[in-house]
Biopython code that builds the backbone (N, CA, C, O; Angstrom):
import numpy as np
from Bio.PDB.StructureBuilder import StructureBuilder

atoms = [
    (1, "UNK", "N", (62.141, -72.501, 21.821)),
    (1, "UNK", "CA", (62.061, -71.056, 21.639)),
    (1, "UNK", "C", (60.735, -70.645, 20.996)),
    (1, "UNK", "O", (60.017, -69.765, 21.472)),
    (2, "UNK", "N", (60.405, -71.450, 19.699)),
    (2, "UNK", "CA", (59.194, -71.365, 19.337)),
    (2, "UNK", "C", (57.808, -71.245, 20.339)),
    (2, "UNK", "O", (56.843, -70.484, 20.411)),
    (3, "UNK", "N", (58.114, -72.006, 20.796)),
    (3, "UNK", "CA", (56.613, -72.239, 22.174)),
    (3, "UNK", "C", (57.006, -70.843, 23.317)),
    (3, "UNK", "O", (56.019, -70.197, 23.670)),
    (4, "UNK", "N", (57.869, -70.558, 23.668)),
    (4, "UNK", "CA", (57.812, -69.244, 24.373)),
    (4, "UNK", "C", (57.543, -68.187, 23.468)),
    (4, "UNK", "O", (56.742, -67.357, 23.897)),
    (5, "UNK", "N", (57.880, -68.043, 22.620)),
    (5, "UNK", "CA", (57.379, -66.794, 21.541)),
    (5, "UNK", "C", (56.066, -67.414, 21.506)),
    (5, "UNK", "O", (55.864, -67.428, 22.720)),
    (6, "UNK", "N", (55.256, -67.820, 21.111)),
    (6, "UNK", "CA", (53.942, -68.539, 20.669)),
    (6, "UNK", "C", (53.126, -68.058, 22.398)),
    (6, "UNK", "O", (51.961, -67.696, 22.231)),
    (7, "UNK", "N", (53.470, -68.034, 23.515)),
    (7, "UNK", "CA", (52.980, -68.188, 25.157)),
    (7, "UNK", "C", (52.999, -66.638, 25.210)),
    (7, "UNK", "O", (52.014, -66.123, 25.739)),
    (8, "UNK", "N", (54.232, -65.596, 24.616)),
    (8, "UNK", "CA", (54.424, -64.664, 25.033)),
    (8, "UNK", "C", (53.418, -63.993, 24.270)),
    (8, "UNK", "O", (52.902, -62.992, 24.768)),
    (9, "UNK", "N", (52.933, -64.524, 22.743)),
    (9, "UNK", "CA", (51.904, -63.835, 21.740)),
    (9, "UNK", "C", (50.577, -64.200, 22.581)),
    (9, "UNK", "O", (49.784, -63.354, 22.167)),
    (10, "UNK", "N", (50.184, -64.650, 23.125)),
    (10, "UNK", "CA", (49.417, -65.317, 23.928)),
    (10, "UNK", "C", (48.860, -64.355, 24.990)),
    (10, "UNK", "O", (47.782, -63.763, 24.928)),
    (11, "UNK", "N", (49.929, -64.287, 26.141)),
    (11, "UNK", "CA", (49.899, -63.590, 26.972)),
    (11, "UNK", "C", (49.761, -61.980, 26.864)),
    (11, "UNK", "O", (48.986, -61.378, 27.607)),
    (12, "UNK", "N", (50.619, -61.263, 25.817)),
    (12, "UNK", "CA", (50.335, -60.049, 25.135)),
    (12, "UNK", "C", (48.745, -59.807, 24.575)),
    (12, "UNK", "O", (48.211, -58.703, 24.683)),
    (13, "UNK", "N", (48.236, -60.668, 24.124)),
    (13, "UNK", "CA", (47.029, -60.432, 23.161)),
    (13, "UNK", "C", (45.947, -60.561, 24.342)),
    (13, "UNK", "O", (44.868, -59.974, 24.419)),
    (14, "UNK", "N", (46.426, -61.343, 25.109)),
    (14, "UNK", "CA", (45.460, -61.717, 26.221)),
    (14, "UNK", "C", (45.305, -59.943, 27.514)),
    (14, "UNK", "O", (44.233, -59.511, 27.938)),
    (15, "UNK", "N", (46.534, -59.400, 27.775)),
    (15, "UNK", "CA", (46.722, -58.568, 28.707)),
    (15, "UNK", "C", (45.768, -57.184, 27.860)),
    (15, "UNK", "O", (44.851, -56.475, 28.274)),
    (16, "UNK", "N", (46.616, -57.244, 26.304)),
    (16, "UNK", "CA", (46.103, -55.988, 25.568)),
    (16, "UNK", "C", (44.434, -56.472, 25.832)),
    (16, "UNK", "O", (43.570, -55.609, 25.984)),
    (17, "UNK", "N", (44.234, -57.377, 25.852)),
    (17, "UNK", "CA", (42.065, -56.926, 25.179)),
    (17, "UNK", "C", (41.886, -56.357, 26.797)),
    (17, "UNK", "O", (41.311, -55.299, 27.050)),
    (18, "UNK", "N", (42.508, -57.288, 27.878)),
    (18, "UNK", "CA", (42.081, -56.852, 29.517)),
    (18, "UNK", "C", (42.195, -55.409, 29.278)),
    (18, "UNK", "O", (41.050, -54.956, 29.257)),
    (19, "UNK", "N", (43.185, -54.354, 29.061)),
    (19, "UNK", "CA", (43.185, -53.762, 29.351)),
    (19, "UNK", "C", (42.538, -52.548, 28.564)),
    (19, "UNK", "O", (42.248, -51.523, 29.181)),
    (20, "UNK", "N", (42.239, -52.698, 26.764)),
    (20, "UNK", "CA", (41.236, -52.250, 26.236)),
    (20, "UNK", "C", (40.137, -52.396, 26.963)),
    (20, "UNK", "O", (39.794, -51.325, 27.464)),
    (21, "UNK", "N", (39.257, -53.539, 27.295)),
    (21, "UNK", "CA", (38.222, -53.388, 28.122)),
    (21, "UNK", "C", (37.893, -52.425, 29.398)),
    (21, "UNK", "O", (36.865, -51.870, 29.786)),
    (22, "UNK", "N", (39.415, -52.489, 29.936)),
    (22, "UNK", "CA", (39.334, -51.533, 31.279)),
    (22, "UNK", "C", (38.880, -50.036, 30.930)),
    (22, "UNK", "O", (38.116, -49.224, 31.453)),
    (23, "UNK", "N", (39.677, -50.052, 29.841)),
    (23, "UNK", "CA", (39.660, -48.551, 29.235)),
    (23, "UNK", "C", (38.276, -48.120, 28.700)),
    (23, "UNK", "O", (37.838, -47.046, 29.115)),
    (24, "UNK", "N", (37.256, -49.113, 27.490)),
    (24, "UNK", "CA", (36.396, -49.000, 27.383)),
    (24, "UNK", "C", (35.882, -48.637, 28.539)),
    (24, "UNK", "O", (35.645, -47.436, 28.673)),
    (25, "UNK", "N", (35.535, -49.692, 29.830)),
    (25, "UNK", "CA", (34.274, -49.275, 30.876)),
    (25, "UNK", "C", (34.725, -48.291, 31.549)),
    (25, "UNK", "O", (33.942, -47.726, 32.313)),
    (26, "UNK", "N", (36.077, -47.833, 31.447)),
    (26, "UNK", "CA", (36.420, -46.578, 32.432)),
    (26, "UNK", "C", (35.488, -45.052, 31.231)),
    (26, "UNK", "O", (34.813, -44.105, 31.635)),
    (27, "UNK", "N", (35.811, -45.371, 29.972)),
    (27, "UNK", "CA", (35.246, -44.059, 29.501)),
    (27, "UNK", "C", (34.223, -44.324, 29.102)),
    (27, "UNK", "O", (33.669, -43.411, 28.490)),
    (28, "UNK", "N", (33.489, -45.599, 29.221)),
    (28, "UNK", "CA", (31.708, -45.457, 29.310)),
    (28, "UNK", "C", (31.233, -44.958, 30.655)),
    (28, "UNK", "O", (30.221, -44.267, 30.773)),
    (29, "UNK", "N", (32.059, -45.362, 31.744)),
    (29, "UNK", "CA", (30.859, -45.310, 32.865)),
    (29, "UNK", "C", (31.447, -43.509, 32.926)),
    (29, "UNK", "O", (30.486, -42.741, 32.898)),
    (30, "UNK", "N", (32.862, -42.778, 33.002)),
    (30, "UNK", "CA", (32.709, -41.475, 32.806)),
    (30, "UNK", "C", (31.918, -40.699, 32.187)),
    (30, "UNK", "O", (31.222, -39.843, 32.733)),
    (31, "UNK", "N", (31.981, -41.032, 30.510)),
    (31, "UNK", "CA", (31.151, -40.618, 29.775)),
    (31, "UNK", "C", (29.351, -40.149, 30.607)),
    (31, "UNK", "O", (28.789, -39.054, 30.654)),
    (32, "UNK", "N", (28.925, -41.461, 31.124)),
    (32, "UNK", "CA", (27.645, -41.696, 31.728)),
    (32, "UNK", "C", (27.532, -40.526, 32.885)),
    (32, "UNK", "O", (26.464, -39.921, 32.970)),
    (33, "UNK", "N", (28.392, -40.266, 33.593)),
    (33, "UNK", "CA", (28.404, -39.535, 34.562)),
    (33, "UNK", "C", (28.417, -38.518, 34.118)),
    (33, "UNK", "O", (27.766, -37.678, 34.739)),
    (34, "UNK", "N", (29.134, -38.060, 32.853)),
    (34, "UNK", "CA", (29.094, -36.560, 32.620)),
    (34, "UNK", "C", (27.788, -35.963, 31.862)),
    (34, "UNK", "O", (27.571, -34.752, 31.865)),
    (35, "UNK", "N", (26.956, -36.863, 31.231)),
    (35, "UNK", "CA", (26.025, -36.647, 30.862)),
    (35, "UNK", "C", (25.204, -36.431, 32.014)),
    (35, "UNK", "O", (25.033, -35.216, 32.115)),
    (36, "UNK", "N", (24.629, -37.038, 32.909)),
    (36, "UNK", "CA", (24.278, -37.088, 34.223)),
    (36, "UNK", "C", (24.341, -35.507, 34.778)),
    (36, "UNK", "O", (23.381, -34.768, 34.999)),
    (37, "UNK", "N", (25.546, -35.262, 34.909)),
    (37, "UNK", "CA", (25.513, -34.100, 35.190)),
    (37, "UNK", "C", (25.081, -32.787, 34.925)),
    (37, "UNK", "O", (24.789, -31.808, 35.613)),
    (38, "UNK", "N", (25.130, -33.081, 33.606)),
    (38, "UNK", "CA", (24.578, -31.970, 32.800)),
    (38, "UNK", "C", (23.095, -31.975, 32.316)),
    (38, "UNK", "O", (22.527, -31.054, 31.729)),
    (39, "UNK", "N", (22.617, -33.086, 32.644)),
    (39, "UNK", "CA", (21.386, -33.384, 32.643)),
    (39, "UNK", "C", (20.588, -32.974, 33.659)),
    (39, "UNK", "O", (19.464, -32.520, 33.441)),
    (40, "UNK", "N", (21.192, -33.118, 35.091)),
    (40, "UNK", "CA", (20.652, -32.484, 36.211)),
    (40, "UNK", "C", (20.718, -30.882, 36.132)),
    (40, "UNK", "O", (19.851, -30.134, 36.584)),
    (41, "UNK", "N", (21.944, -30.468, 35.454)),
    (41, "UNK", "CA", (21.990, -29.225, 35.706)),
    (41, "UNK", "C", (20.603, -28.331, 34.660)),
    (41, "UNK", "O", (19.819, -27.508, 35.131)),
    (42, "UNK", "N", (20.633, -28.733, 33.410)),
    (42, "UNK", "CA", (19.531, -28.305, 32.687)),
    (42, "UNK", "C", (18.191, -28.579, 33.464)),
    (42, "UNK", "O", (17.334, -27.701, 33.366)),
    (43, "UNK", "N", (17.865, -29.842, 34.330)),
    (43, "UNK", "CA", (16.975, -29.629, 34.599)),
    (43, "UNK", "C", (16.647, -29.297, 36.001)),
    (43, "UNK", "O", (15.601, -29.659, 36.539)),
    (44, "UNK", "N", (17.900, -28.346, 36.789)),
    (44, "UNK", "CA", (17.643, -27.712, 37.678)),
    (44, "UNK", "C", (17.498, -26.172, 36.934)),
    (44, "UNK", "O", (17.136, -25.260, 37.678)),
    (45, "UNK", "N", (17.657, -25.980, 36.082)),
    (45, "UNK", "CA", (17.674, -24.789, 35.437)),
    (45, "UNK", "C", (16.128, -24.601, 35.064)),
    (45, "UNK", "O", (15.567, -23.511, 35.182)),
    (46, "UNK", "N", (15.367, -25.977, 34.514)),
    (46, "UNK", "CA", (14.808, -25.680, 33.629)),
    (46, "UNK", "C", (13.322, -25.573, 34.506)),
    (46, "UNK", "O", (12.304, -25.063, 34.037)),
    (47, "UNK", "N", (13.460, -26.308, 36.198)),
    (47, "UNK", "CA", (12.570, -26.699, 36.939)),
    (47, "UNK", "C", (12.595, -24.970, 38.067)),
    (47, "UNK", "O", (11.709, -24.723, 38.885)),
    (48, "UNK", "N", (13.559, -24.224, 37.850)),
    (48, "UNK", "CA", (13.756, -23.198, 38.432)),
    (48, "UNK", "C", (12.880, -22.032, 37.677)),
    (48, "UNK", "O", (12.195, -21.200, 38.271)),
    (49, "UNK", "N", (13.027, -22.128, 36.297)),
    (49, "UNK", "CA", (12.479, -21.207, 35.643)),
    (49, "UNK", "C", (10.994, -21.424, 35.360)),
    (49, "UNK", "O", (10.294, -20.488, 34.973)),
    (50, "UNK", "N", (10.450, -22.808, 35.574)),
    (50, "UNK", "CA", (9.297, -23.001, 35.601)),
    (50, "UNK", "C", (8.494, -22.313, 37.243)),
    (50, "UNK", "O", (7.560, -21.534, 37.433)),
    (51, "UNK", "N", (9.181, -22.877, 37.934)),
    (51, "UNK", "CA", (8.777, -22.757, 38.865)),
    (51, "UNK", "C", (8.993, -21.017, 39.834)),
    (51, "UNK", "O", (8.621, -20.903, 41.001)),
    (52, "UNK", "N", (9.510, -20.087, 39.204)),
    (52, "UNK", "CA", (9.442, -19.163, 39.656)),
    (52, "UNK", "C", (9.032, -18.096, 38.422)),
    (52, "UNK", "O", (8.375, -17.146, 38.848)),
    (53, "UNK", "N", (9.243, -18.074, 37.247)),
    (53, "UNK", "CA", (8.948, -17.433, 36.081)),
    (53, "UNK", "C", (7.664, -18.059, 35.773)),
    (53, "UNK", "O", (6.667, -17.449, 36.159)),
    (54, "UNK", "N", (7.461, -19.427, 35.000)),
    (54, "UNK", "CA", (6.261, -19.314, 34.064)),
    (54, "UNK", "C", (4.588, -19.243, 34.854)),
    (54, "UNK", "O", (3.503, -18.801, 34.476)),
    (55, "UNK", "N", (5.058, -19.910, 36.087)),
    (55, "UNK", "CA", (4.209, -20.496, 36.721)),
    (55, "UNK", "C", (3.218, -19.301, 37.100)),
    (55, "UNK", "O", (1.988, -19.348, 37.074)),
    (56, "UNK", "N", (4.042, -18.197, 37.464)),
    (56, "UNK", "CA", (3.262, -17.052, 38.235)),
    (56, "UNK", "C", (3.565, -15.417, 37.282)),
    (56, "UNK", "O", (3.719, -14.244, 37.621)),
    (57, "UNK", "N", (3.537, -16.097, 36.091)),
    (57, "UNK", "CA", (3.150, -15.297, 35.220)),
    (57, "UNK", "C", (1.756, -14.956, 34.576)),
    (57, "UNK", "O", (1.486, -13.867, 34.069)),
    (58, "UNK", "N", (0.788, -16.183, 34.678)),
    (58, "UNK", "CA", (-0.289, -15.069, 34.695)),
    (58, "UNK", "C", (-0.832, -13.984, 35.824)),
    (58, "UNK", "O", (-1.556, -13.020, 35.578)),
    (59, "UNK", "N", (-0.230, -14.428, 37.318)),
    (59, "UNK", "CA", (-0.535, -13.402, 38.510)),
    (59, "UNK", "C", (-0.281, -11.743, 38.403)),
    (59, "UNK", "O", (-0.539, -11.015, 39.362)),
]
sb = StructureBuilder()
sb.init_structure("model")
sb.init_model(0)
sb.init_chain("A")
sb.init_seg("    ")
for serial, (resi, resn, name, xyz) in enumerate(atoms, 1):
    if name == "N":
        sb.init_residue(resn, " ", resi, " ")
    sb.init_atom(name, np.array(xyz, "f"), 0.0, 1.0, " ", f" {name:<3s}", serial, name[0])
structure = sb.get_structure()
């Protein structure tokens, strides 16, 4: 009985880190993407306002 309790602590500790890990790279690589996004968006914002505001403001 001992050695199946001892296999089952085993197997538990072993499944929990798998699936912490999953979880980690699932909300790093999200995380990554959402920054991404908002990164493009500022610098479609920021390449818009250059490019139609500052640029042809001394004209």
């Amino acid at each position: 009985m001992q050695l199946f309790l001892e296999r089952l602590l085993y197997f538990w500790a072993a499944i929990t880190v798998i699936g912490l890990l999953l979880v980690v790279l699932v909300w790093a690589i999200s995380t990554v993407i959402y920054v991404a996004f908002i990164s493009l968006f500022v610098a479609i914002v920021a390449t818009a306002f250059y490019h139609f505001y500052w640029v042809k403001k001394d004209d």
